[in-house]
N, C-alpha and C positions, 0 to 999 in steps of 0.2 A: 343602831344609828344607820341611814340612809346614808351610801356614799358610793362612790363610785366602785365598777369593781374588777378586779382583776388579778392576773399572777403574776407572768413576765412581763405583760405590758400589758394596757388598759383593753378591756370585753367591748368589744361592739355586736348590739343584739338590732336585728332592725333596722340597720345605719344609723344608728346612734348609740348614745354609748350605755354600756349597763348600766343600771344602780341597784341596789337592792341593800341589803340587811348586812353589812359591812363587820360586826362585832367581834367575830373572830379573827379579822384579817389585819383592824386593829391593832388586837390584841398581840400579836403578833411581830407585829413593827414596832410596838412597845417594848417588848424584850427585847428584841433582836439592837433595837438603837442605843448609839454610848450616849451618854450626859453630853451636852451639846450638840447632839444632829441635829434637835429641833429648833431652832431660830426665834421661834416665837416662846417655848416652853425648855431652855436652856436646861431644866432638872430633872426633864423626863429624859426616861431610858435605864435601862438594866443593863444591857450588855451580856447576853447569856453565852458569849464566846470566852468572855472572862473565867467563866466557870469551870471550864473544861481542862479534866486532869488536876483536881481541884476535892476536898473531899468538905467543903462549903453550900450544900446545896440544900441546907435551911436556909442561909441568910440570906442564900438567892431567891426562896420563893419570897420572906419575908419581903423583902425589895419589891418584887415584882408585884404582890401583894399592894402595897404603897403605891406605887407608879399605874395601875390600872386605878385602883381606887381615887388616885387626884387625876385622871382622865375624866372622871365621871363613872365608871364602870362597875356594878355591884360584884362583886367576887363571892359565889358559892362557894366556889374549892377550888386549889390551887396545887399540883402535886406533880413526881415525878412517877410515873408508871412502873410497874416491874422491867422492862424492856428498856426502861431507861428514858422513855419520853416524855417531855413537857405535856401535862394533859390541864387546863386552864378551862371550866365552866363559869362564864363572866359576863356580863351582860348590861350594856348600856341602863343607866335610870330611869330614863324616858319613857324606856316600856316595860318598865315591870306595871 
């Protein structure tokens, strides 16, 4: 998905603003939001803060799994790394 892009605050490339290939960054805000951040999509969100210290973290990807997939987003694999990291290969439908 094309969208705008950035980290702490929005990319200006050019003097305008970035856009580019957005899917990870998404992805991303998807976990990271509780069930009601979004205004529009009140059922989206994981909440991966919830998780922590917590010995739950099938039903976390499970969940997360769900919430990309009703974004639109096709989910390869979904996992946590030896290291302990969320590693998520997922990718909008529009371009497979």
């Amino acid at each position: 998905m094309i969208d705008f892009i950035h980290s702490d605050d929005l990319d200006i490339k050019n003097g305008d603003w970035h856009t580019g290939t957005a899917d990870n960054q998404h992805a991303k805000y998807i976990v990271q939001a509780q069930k009601g951040e979004y205004k529009e999509h009140p059922e989206l969100g994981v909440g991966i803060e919830n998780i922590l210290n917590t010995e739950q973290a099938i039903d976390f990807l499970i969940e997360a799994k769900k919430n990309l997939e009703y974004d639109g987003m096709k989910v390869k694999d979904i996992a946590f790394t030896e290291t302990g990291k969320l590693s998520i290969d997922a990718q909008y439908n529009e371009r497979l």
